[in-house]
N, C-alpha and C positions, 0 to 999 in steps of 0.2 A: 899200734898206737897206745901210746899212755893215758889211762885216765885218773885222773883226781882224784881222791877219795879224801871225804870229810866231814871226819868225830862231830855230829848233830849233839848227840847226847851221849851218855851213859850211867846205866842201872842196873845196882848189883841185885843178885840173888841167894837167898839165903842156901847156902852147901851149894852155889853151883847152879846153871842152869839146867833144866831137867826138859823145857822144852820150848818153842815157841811157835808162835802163830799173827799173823799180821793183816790185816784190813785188806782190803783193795784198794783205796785211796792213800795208804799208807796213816792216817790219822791216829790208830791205835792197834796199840802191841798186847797181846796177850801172854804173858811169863810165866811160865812153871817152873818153881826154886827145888831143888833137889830136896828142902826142908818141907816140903808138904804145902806152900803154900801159893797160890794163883793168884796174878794180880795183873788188870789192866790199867794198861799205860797208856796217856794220850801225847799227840804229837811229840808236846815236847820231851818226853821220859816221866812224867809224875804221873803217880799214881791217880786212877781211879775211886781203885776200891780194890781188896784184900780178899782174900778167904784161904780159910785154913782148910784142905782137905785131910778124910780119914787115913790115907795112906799114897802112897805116891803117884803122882801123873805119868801115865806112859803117854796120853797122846793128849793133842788139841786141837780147838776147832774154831772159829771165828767166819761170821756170814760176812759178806762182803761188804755191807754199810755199819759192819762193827757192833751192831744193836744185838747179838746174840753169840754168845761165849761158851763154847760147851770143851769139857777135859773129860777123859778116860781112864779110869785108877784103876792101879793093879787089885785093888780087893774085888773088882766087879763089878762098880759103879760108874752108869755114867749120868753127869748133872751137864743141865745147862739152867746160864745166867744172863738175863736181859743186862742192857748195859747200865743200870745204875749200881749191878752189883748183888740185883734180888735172884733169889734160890729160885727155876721157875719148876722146877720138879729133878729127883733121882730115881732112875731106874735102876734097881736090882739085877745083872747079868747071871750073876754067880757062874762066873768064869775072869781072870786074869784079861782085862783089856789089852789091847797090843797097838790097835789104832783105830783111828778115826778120821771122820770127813764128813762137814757139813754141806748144804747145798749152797749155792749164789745166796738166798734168799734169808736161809736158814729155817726153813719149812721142815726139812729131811736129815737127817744124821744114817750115816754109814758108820757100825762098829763091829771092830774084826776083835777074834778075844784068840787066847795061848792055844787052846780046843778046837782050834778051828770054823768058829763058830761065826759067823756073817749075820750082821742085824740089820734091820732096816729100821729106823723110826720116826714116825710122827713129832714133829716137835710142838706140835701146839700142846701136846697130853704128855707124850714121851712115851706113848704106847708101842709095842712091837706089834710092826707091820706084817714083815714075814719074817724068817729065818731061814738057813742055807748051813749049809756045812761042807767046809773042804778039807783036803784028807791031810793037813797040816795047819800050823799057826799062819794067824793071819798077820804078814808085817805092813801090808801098807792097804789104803784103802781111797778110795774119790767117787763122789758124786757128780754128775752133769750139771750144768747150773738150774736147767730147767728138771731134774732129778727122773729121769725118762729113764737115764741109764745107770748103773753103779757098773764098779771095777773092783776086787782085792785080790793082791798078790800074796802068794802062801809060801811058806818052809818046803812044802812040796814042790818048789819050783813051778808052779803054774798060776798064771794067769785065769782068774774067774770073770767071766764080764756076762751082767744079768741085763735083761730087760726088765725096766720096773712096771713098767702099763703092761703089759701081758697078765692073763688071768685074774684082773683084777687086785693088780699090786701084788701077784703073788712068787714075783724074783723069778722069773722062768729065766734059766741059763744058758743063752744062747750061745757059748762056746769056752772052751778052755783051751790054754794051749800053754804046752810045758818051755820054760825056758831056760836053757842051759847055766846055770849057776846063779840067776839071779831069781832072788827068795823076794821081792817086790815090785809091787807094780810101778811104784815111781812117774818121773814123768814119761814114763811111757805109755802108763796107762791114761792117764790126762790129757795126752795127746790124742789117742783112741777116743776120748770121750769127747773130745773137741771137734772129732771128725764127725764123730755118729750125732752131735746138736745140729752140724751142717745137714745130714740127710732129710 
């Protein structure tokens, strides 16, 4: 069956799109310009509000009511932005971001870095909760809405899936599993995490 499809809007980006991320309601779009620059868009394609990051977006993140905006840059840094557009804090990686995922809520940030490195973080503070290491780059990453669980898929071909409430948020690893040529978790992993909210 054929369906319809039909140009709402369109919004350029400066060099190109570098990345995007979109509400739940569809309401508002979050854009990374391959020029450095993040900008959320509402319904209709017009801007928000702007910002210039220090170096390129690898990844992005948007809570489900839109009210909190976070990007992952290659220098190391990940910020997030309430929705007017205010800085609400950067945390310092010091490792190449690769990806990220925020929660339903945006309570929680999942960020995977080049290192291999698995973060967890607090986003009231942006403080690291715990950390985790797999034996490859992290390319893709998701949180559970209610953030009970995380998931990131590695360059190592495997599959990391953490409990978050064990030991006192402290990411205990309740399995991996390698999978033949594919270096992310994807909606695979999202599906896994959709199952494990129903338990």
């Amino acid at each position: 069956m054929m369906v319809e499809v039909r140009e709402v809007w369109r919004q350029r980006a400066g060099g190109g799109v570098a990345g995007l991320a979109m509400s739940l309601d569809g309401g508002l779009a979050l854009l990374a310009g391959a020029d450095g620059f993040l900008h959320l868009l509402d319904g209709g394609g017009e801007p928000i509000w702007s910002a210039q990051m220090e170096s390129e977006v690898a990844a992005l993140g948007i809570s489900s009511s839109g009210d909190f905006a976070a990007a992952g840059l290659r220098s190391g840094s990940a910020v997030l932005f309430d929705r007017s557009g205010k800085l609400l804090w950067r945390q310092e990686l010091k490792e190449p971001i690769t990806a990220l995922a925020l929660c339903h809520t945006g309570r929680y940030m999942l960020v995977g870095t080049e290192a291999g490195g698995i973060h967890f973080l607090n986003c009231a503070s942006g403080r690291v909760v715990w950390s985790r290491r797999a034996e490859g780059p992290i390319r893709d990453a998701a949180v559970s809405s209610a953030a009970n669980y995380v998931v990131a898929g590695s360059d190592d071909s495997s599959l990391y899936f953490m409990d978050n409430y064990s030991t006192n948020y402290g990411g205990k690893l309740l399995w991996s599993h390698k999978l033949r040529g594919n270096r992310g978790c994807g909606g695979l992993g999202r599906r896994l995490l959709h199952r494990r909210d129903l338990l």
